[in-house]
N, C-alpha and C positions, 0 to 999 in steps of 0.2 A: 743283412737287411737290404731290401730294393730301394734304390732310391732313383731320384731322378736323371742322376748322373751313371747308375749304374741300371736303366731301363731295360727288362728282357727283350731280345730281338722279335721282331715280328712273330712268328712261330709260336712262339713260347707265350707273348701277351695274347694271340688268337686263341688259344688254348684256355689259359685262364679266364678271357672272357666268352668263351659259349662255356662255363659250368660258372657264369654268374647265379645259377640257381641255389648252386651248393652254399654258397654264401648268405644268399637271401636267405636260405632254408636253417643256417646255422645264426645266423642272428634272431629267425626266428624262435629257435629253441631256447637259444640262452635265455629270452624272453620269457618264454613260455616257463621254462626251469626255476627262471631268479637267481639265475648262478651272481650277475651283477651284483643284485643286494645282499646275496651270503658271505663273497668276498668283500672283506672290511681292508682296511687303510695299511694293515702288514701283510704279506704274501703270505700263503695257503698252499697246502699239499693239497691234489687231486684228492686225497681218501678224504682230507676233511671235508673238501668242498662237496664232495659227493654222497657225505654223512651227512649235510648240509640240507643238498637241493632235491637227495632222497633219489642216484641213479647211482649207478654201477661207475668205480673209478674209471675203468679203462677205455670206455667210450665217451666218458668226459674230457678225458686227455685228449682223444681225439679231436673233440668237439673244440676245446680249448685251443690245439696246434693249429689247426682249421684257421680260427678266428683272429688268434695272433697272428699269421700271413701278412692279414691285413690290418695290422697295427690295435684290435680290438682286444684286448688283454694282453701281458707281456710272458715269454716265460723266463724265470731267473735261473742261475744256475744253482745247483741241486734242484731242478724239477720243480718247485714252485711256481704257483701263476700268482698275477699282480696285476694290479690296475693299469691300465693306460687313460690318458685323455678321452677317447671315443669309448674304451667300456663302459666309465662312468654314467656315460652319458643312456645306459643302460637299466639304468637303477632309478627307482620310482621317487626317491626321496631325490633326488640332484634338479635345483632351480630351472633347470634347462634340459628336462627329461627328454629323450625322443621313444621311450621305449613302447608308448602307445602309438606315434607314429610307425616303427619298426614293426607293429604288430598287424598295423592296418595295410602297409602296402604289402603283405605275405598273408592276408588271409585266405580261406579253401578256397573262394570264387578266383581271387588271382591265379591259380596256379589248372582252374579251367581256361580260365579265357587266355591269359600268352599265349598259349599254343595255335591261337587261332588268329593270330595281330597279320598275317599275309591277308584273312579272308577281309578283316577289316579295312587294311590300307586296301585292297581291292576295292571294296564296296563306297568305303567311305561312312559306312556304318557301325554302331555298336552290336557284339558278336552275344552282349545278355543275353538281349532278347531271345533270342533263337536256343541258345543254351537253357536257359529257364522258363522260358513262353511268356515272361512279363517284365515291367521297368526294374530297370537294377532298382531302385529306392524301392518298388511296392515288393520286389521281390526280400532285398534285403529285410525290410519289417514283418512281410508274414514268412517266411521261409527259413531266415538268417539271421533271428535276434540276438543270439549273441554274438555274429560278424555287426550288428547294425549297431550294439552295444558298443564295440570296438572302435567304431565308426565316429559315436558320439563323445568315444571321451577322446581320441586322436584329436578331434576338430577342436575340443576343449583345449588338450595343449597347446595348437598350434595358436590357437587364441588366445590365451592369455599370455603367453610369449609375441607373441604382434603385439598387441593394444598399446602396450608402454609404449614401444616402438611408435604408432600411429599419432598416439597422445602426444607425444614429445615434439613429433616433425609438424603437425597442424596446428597455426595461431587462428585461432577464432574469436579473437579479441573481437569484440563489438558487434556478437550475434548473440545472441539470446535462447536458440534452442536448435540443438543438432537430431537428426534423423538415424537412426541405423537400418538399412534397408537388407533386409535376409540377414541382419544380423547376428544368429546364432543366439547364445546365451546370452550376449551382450557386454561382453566383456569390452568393447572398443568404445560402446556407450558409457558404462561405467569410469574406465579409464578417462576418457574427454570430461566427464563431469567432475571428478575429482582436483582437476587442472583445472577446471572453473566454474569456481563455489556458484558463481548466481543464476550458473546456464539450468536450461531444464533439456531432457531427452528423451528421446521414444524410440523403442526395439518393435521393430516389425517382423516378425518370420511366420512361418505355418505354427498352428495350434500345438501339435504335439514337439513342436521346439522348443515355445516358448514357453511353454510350461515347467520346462525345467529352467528356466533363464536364474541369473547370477541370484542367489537371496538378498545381497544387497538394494535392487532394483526391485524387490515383492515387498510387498504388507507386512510390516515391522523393520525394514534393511533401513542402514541409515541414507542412501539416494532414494527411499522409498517416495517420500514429498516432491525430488526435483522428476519422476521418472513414471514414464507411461508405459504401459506395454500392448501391444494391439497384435493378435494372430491374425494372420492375413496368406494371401501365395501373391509374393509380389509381381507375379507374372499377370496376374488378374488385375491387381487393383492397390496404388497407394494411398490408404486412407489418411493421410500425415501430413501436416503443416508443418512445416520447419525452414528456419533460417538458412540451414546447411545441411544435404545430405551426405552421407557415407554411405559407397558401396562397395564393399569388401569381398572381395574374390567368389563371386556368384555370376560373374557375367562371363563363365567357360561351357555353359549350356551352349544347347545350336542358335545360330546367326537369329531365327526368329524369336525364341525367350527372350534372349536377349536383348534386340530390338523395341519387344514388348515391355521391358522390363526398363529401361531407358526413357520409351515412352510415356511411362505411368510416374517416373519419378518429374519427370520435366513437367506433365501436366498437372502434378497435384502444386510443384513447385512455383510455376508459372515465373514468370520474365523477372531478371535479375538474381534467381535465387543462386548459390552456390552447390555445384554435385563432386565431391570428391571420390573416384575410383579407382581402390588399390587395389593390383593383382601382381599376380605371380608373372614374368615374361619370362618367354622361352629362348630371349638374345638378352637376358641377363646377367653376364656375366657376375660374380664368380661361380652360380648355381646351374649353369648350364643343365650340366649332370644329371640332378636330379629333376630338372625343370621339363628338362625335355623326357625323362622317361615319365614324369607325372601326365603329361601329352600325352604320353601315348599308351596309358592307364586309362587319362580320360574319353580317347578313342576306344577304347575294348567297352567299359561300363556301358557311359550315359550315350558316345559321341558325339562328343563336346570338343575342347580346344584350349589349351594355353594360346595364349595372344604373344603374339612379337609388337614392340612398340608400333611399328606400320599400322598392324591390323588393328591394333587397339586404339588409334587415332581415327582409322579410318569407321572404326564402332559408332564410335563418338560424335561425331564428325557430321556423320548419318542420320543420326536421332535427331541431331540441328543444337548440340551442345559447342560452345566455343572454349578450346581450349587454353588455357592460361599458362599453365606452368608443368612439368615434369620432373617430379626429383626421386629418389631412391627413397628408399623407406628404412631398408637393411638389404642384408645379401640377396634377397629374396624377391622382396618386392619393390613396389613401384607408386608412385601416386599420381595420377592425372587431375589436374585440378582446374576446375572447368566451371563453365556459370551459363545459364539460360543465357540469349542473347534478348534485350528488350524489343 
């Protein structure tokens, strides 16, 4: 096994990383297969797993060898495969799934546009458009519904895995009602409200969002009483009052959404309110890795931007928001925690 101490010399790690594809492309399979959920908690022969996930044994052994390289299943001896730490994390049923994230960063549109990340860093634009003739979002809903599918339930994982996270690191003791602005289904509203029984909340996203938002937060859920829901495109307009806003990893559009979107929260908020925004940074260590290719993902799509702390102060900064505090969230993220100036 490679380890840190025994790292392949130059040559050999160059090698291995330009066929980063091959990898992408075999985690996407195991996904797509279920190999992760058919293997259970004792090691499995390839024929079973393959009587299993319904493929031919001897390209799953490959597929298998492949993926344990990189620590993602193990092989025993006599030929058996077995769980590792990261396969697990493979399988649909495990509290800390990634396997809808795994799906969403290999879907068909990724594997047009990499090939095009020179014309982008060139340009300084996203390479969609010109690929499809329209916005990756309008393209993904009429073109791409079950990439857009993929789409919605990734963000779902990654949300309801944040929220606790968000919930835990924010005291809101002695406000009264918190905002979610582009909050998605609402799961970081719900989260904050269950941490404090007598707040009330409000989820703002676009219509065909929020429509699927958490059923705890709809008509019969039990935050249904503390909990409002309003469709809106928060680039347009915040129709919301609130003690304290949350905004959560939406402000990686271009510098002017952005701006806009800054603007409308400050104005609906007016002097003294509090704006909390967490996002993902690209000098956040230990996520570097993944942070920075999520950059430059967001460059191909929308082009957009992950924020380094600098830019992301200097966002803020700009809207005429004063910043307060900065503290980690988890590996990932970050919190700026900031208030209208009076």
């Amino acid at each position: 096994m490679t380890t840190a101490q025994t790292a392949p010399p130059p040559p050999m790690r160059l090698r291995e990383l330009v066929f980063g594809a091959a990898c992408a492309a075999a985690l996407r399979a195991a996904a797509r297969l279920g190999v992760a959920d058919a293997l259970g908690d004792s090691p499995m022969t390839v024929e079973d797993l393959a009587a299993a996930v319904k493929t031919e044994p001897r390209p799953l052994r490959r597929l298998l060898r492949a993926l344990s390289c990189y620590g993602v299943f193990t092989e025993q001896q006599g030929g058996t495969f077995a769980h590792t730490d990261m396969s697990r994390l493979l399988r649909e049923d495990d509290p800390h799934s990634l396997r809808n994230i795994t799906l969403w960063c290999t879907e068909p549109w990724t594997w047009d546009a990499w090939p095009r990340l020179d014309e982008a860093v060139r340009t300084g634009r996203n390479v969609v458009e010109n690929l499809y003739g329209k916005e990756f979002f309008t393209y993904l809903n009429e073109d791409a519904p079950e990439s857009a599918e993929v789409f919605n339930r990734a963000m779902t994982t990654s949300s309801e895995q944040s929220a606790r996270d968000v919930a835990a690191l924010l005291d809101l003791s002695g406000s009264t009602s918190v905002a979610d602005i582009g909050g998605g289904q609402g799961h970081v509203v719900a989260s904050l409200l269950d941490k404090y029984p007598s707040m009330h909340g409000t989820l703002l996203d676009l219509p065909r969002v929020v429509e699927n938002a958490v059923p705890r937060l709809r008509e019969g859920g039990d935050l249904a009483e503390r909990a409002r829901i309003v469709p809106g495109d928060v680039r347009v307009a915040v129709p919301v009052k609130a003690d304290v806003y949350v905004i959560k990893n939406i402000l990686e559009w271009d510098d002017e959404s952005t701006a806009r979107t800054l603007g409308n929260v400050i104005e609906a908020g007016g002097p003294g309110v509090r704006v909390v925004v967490i996002e993902n940074l690209v000098d956040d260590t230990p996520s570097m890795r993944f942070s920075t290719a999520m950059d430059l993902l967001l460059l191909l799509n929308v082009g957009g931007a992950k924020h380094t702390t600098e830019s992301m102060v200097g966002r803020l900064t700009d809207a005429g928001l004063v910043i307060d505090d900065i503290r980690p969230v988890n590996p990932y993220l970050h919190a700026f925690d900031c208030h209208v100036p009076g």
